[in-house]
C-alpha positions in Angstrom: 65.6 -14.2 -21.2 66.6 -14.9 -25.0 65.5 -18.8 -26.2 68.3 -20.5 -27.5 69.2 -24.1 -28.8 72.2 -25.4 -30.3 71.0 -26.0 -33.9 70.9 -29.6 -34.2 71.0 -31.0 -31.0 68.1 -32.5 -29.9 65.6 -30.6 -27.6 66.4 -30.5 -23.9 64.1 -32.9 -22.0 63.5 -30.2 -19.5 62.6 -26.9 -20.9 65.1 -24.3 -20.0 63.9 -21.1 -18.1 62.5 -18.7 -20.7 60.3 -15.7 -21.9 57.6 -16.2 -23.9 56.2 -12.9 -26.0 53.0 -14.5 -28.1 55.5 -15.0 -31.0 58.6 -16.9 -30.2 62.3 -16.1 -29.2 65.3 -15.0 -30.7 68.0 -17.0 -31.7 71.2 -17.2 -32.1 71.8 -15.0 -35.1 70.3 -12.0 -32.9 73.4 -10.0 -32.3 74.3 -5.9 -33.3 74.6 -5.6 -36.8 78.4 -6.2 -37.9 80.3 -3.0 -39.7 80.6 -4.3 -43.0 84.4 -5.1 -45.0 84.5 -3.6 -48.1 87.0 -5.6 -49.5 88.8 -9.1 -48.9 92.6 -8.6 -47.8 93.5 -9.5 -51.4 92.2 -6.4 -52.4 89.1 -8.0 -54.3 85.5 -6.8 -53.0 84.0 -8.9 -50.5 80.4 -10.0 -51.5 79.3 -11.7 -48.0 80.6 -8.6 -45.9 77.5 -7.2 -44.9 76.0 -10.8 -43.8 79.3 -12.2 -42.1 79.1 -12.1 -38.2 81.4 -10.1 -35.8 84.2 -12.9 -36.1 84.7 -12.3 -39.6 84.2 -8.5 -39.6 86.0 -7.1 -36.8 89.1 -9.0 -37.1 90.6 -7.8 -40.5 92.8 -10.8 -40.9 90.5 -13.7 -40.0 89.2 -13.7 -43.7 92.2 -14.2 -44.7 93.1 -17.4 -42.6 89.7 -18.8 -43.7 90.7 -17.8 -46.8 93.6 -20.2 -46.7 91.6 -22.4 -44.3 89.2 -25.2 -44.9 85.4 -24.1 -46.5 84.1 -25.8 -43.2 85.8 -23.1 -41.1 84.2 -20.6 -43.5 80.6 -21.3 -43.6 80.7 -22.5 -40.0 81.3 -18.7 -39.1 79.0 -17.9 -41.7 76.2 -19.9 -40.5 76.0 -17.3 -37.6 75.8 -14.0 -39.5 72.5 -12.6 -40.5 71.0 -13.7 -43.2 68.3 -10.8 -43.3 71.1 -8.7 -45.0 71.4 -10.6 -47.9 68.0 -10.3 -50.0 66.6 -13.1 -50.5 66.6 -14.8 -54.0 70.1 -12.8 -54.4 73.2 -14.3 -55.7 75.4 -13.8 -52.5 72.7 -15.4 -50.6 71.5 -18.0 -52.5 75.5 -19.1 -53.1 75.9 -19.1 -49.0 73.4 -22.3 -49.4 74.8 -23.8 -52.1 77.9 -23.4 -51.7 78.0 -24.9 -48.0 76.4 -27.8 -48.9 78.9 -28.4 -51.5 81.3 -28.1 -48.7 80.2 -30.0 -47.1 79.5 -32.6 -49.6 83.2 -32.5 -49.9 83.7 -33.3 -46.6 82.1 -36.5 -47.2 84.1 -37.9 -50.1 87.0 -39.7 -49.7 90.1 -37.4 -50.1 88.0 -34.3 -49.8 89.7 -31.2 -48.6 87.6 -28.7 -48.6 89.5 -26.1 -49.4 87.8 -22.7 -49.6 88.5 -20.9 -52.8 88.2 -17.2 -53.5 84.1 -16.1 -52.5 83.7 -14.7 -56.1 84.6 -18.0 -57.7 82.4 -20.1 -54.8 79.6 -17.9 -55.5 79.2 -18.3 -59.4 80.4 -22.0 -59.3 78.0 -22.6 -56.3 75.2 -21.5 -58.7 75.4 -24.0 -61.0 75.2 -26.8 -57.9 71.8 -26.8 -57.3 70.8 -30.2 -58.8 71.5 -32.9 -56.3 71.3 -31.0 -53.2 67.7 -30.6 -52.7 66.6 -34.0 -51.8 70.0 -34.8 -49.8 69.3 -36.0 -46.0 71.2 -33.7 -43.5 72.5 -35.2 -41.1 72.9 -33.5 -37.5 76.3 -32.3 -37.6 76.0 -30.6 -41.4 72.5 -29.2 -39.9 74.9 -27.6 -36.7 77.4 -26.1 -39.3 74.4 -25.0 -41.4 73.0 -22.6 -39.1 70.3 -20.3 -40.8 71.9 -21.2 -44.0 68.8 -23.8 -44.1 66.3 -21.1 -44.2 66.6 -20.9 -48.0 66.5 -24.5 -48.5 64.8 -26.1 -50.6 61.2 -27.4 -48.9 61.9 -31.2 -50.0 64.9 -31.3 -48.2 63.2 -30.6 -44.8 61.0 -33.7 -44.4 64.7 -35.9 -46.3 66.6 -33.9 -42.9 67.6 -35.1 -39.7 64.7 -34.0 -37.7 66.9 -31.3 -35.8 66.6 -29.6 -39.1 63.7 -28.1 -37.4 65.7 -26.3 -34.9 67.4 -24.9 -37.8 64.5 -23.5 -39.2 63.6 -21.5 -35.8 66.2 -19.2 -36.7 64.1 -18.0 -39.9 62.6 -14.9 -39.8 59.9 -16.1 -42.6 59.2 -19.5 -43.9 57.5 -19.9 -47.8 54.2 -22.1 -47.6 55.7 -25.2 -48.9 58.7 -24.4 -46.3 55.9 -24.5 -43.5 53.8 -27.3 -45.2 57.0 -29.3 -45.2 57.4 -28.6 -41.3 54.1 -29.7 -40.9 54.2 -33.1 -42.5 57.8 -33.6 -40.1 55.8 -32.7 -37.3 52.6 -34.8 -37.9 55.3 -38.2 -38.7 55.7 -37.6 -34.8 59.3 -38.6 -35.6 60.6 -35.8 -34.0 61.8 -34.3 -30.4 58.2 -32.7 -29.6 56.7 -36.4 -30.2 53.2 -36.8 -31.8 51.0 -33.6 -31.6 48.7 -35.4 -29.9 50.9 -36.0 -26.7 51.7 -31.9 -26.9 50.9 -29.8 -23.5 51.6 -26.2 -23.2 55.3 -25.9 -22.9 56.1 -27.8 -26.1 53.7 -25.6 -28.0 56.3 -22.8 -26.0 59.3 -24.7 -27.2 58.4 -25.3 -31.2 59.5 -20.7 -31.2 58.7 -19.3 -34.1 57.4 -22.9 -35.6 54.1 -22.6 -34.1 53.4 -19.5 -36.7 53.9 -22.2 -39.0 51.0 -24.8 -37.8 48.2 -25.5 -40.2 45.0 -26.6 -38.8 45.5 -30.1 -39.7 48.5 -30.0 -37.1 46.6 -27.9 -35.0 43.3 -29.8 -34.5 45.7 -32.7 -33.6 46.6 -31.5 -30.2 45.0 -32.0 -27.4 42.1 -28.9 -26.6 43.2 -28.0 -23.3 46.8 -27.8 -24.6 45.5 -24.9 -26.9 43.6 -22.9 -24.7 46.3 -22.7 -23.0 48.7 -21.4 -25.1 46.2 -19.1 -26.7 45.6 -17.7 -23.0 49.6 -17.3 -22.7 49.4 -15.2 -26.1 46.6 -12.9 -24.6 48.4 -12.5 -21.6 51.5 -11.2 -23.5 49.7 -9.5 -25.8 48.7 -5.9 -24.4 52.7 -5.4 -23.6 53.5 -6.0 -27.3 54.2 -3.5 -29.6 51.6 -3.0 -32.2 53.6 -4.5 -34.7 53.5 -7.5 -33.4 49.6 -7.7 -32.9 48.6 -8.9 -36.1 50.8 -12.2 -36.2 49.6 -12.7 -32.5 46.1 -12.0 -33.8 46.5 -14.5 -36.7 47.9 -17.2 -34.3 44.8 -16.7 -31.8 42.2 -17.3 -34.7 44.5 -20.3 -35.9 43.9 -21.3 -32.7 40.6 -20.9 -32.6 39.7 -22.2 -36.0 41.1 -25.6 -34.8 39.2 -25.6 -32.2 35.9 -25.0 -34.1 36.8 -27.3 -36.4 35.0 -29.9 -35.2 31.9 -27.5 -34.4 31.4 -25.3 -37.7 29.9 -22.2 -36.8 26.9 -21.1 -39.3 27.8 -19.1 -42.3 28.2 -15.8 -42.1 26.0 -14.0 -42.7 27.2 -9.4 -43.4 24.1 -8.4 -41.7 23.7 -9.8 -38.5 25.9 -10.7 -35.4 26.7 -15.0 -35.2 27.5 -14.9 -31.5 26.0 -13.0 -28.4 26.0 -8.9 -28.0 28.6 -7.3 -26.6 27.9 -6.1 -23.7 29.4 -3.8 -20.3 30.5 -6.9 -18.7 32.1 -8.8 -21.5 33.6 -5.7 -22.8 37.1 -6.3 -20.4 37.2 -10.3 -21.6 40.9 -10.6 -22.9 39.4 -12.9 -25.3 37.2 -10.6 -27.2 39.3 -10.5 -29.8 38.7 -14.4 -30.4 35.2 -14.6 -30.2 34.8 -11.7 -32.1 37.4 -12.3 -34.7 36.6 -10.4 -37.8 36.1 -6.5 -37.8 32.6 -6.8 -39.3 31.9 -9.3 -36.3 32.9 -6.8 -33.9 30.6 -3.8 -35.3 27.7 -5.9 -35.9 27.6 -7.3 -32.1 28.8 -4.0 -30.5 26.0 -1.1 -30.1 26.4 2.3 -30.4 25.0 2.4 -26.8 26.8 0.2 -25.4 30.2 1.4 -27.3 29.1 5.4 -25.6 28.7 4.1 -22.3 31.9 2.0 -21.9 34.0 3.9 -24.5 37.0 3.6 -22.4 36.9 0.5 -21.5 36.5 -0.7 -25.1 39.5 1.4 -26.2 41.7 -0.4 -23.9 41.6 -3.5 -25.5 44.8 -3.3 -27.8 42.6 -3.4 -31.0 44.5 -4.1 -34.5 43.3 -0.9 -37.2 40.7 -2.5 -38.7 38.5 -2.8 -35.3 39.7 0.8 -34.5 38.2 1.9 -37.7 34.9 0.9 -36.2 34.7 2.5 -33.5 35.5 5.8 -34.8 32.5 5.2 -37.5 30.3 4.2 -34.6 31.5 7.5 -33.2 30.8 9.5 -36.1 27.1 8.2 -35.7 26.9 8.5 -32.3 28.5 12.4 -32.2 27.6 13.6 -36.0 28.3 17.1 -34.7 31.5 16.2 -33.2 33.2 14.0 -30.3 32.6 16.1 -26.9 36.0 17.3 -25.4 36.1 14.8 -22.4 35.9 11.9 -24.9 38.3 13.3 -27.1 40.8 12.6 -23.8 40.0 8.7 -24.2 40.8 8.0 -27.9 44.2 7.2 -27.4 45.5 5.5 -30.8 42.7 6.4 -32.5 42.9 9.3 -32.3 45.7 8.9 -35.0 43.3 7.8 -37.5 41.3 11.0 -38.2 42.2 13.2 -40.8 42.8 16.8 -40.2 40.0 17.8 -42.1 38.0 15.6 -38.9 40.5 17.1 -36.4 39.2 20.4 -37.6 35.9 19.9 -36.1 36.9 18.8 -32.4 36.7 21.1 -29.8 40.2 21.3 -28.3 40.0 23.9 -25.5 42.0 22.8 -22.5 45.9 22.2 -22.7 44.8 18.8 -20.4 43.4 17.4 -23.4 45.8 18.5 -25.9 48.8 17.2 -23.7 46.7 13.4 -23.5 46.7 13.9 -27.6 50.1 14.6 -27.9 51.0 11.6 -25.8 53.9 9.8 -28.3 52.9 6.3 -26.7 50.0 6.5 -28.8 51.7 7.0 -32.0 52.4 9.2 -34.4 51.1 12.5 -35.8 51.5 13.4 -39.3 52.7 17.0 -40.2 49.1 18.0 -41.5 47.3 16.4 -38.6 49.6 17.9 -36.1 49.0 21.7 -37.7 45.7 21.2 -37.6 45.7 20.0 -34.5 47.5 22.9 -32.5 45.4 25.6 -35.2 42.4 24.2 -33.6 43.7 24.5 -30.1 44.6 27.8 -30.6 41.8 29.0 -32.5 39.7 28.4 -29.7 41.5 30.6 -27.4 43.9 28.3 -26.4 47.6 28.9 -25.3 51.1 26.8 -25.7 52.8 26.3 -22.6 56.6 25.4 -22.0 54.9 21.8 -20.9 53.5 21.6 -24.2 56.5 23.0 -26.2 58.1 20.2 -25.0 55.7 17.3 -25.7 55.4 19.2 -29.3 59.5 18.8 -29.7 61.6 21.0 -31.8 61.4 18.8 -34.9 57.3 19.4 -34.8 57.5 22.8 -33.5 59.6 23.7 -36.9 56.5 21.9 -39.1 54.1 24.7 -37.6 52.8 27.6 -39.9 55.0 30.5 -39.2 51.6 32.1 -38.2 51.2 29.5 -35.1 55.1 30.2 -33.7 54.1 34.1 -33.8 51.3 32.7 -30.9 53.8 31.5 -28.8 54.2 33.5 -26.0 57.9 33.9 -24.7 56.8 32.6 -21.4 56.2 29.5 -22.7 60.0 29.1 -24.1 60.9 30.4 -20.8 59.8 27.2 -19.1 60.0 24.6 -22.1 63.8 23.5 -21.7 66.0 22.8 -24.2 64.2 22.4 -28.0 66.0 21.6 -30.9 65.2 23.7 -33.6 68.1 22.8 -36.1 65.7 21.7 -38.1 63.6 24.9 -39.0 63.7 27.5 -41.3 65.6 30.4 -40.9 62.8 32.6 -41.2 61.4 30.6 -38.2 64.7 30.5 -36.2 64.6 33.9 -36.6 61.1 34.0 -35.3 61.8 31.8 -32.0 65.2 33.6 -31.1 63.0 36.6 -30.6 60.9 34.9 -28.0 63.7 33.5 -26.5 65.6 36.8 -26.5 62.8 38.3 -24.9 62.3 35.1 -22.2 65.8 35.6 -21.0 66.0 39.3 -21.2 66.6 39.3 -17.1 70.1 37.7 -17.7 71.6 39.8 -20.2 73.7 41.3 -17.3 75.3 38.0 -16.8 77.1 36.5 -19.6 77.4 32.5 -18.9 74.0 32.2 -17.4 71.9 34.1 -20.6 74.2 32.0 -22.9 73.0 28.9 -21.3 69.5 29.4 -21.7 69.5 30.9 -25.2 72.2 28.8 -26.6 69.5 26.6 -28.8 68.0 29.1 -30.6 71.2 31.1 -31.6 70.5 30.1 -34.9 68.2 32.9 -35.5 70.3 35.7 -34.2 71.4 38.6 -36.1 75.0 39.8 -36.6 75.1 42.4 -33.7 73.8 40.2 -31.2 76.6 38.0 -32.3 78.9 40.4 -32.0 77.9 41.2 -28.2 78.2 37.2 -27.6 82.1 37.3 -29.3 82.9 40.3 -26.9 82.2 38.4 -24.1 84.5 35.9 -24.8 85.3 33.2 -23.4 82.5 33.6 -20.9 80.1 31.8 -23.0 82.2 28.7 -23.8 80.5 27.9 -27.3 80.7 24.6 -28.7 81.3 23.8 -32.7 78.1 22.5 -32.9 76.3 25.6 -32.2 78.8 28.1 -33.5 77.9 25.5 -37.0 74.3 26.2 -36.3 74.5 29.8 -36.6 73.3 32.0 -39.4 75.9 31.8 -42.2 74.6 35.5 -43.7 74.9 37.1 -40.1 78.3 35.2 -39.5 79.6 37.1 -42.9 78.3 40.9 -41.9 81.5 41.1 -38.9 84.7 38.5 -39.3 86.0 39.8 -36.3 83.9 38.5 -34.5 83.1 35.2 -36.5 86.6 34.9 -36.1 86.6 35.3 -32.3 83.2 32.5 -31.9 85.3 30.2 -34.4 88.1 30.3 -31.9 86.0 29.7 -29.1 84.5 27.0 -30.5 87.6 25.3 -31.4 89.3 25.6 -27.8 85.7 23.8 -26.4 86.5 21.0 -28.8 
């Protein structure tokens, strides 16, 4: 479930069901991205369009109440667009700031209307509004109509907010270091909704979000111990079903987490030549906490052995390592197998197997299309185009043979990136039995190539019409006029589609109108 509050209400005293991923929720700017409005209905281009949420930008005429409306109305719609569209430090951004809390300032005076005036002129006079709006207190109600507008406020003006502010600033996707050293100082007054950090447990470390990236070790070594190993064993419970993306910020919260806690107990200095804590060994290998105790990459080589890493190679590479501690093992590897890694533990490397070169990949010993298919598993990232030839030259090189399974973990946008040399190995059986492969994407020399194994896959249902158009339909791009031809006499048996008759070969489409003609008509009665 998506973590919401109501920006500038005060937290619920009972936590409200929720998800925690190791790095916070979303809020509630986190909706599809809006289709843009290039202009204002007065005809003048609208500078906000790509930020303004759906409310503004599916309803043509609602800019032009607002418009006409109040500025509150405006930039209370506004507060709930997203912000990440805008670049930050960019005039259209930068004036959504200013310019609301001019509004809003407005609001406040005596007679003030409020009145919205055209977005070109709020922008450039918003600009020159930035003195006197730094140190201003917000008070709740401006923070609730200030949305994620606060995220490019000035840091002063946090710790001169209404606490709630802080609810504001969840909605940030990034805070500056004086925007998080200004959370920390409202945090440590206590004069907030979490209380003192000293009085924190483990679900208001869950509730501060995205704030809790934002924790110095000040703040940190303030709350209770047992409070933090907890949350720290939440995060490495979340962690292994996170996307790799998101393993570094968890990373860097864990050792946050754990340099608080050591805080108190300095470890020696480090020393680059020997390990500071105890050996890894088979039985510590599966601790979630690895990571923490061993929480620099140089760490981690020193106190892991080569014997231990060949014995439990696995098991090590199942810990959802960041790069850097990947890099490691592959150089203990290198030591460990100097004349290459054996085929069976080629089948373990999973992600890392992503970080050899192809010059590297050149020296494995690929020989079974069992360990080629675990390579080519996409879970474990992504092959470059050099890495991937080099791969399947290997494989085939060493008497290996592509299979329709195979052809379709490869994928028709990879299978066009082979050497025209390596399609010529494919034998038509294997296209036979690989499904449908798009190979829109190749070149025509290589279309031309594939249609020929196709055409000789499906050569037992030339005699009927529909079914051999069926199977050979994707790689019609390679054929020549005269099959063409055949395919426009039989009418409309084969119910072509524009897209493919649009994906055939424009020189073999110019050799016989007729029947370009007849394909063309085809295509247009299947649209």
């Amino acid at each position: 479930m998506e973590h919401q509050f109501e920006t500038g209400s005060p937290m619920p005293t009972e936590a409200k069901s929720e998800s925690w991923n190791g790095l916070g929720w979303k809020g509630p700017r986190d909706h599809p991205v809006p289709a843009p409005l290039s202009q204002d209905p007065r005809g003048q281009e609208e500078p906000f369009a790509p930020f303004l949420p759906p409310a503004l930008s599916l309803a043509p005429h609602s800019l032009s109440e607002l418009h006409n409306g109040t500025c509150e109305a405006f930039y209370a719609q506004a507060s709930h667009g997203n912000l990440e569209l805008l670049p930050r430090g960019s005039v259209q951004r930068s004036g959504l700031l200013r310019g609301a809390l001019t509004c809003l300032v407005s609001w406040d005076k005596p007679g003030g209307l409020g009145v919205l005036p055209p977005p070109q002129a709020l922008v450039q006079g918003a600009l020159c509004l930035s003195q006197g709006v730094r140190s201003r207190r917000l008070r709740p109600e401006q923070l609730s109509s200030l949305g994620a507008l606060v995220c490019d406020m000035e840091p002063e003006t946090i710790p001169a907010s209404d606490p709630g502010v802080l609810e504001n600033l969840k909605l940030c996707s990034a805070l500056t270091g004086a925007q998080r050293d200004a959370v920390n100082a409202v945090l440590l007054s206590g004069d907030t909704a979490y209380g003192d950090p000293s009085s924190w447990d483990l679900r208001t470390l869950q509730n501060l979000g995205s704030l809790v990236l934002a924790l110095n070790e000040t703040t940190l070594s303030s709350v209770a111990k047992a409070a933090r190993e907890a949350f720290s064993r939440s995060i490495v419970a979340a962690y292994s079903k996170q996307g790799r993306s998101q393993w570094e910020k968890s990373l860097n919260l864990l050792r946050a987490f754990a340099a608080a806690s050591d805080s108190s107990h300095p470890r020696m200095k480090r020393s680059a030549d020997r390990c500071l804590s105890e050996p890894i060994t088979a039985s510590t290998i599966t601790d979630p906490f690895l990571i923490i105790d061993y929480d620099t990459s140089e760490q981690f080589g020193l106190c892991l052995s080569n014997e231990v890493l060949k014995e439990n190679l696995s098991l090590v590479l199942e810990q959802p390592f960041p790069t850097s501690y990947l890099q490691v093992v592959k150089k203990k590897l290198d030591q460990i197998y100097p004349s290459g890694i054996p085929e069976e533990q080629l089948k373990l490397l999973g992600p890392l197997s992503r970080l050899y070169t192809a010059e590297e990949i050149s020296r494995w010993r690929v020989t079974s299309s069992d360990t080629l298919s675990v390579l080519l598993n996409p879970s474990d990232g992504k092959w470059s185009i050099r890495q991937i030839r080099q791969l399947l030259s290997t494989f085939l090189s060493l008497g290996g043979i592509l299979t329709g399974p195979l052809l379709q973990q490869i994928g028709g946008q990879l299978l066009c990136n082979l050497q025209e040399k390596q399609i010529q190995q494919i034998p038509p059986e294997a296209i036979r039995t690989a499904g449908q492969l798009s190979i829109s994407s190749c070149s025509q020399t290589k279309k031309d190539q594939l249609y020929r194994k196709a055409q000789e896959a499906f050569a037992d249902l030339v005699g009927t019409p529909k079914a051999y158009y069926c199977r050979i339909r994707p790689y019609l791009g390679g054929a020549p006029a005269k099959d063409l031809k055949d395919l426009a006499a039989a009418g409309v048996a084969i119910d072509m589609d524009i897209n493919t008759f649009l994906a055939l070969n424009p020189k073999a489409l110019q050799v016989d109108p007729w029947s370009t003609a007849a394909l063309f008509h085809a295509a247009e009665q299947e649209r």
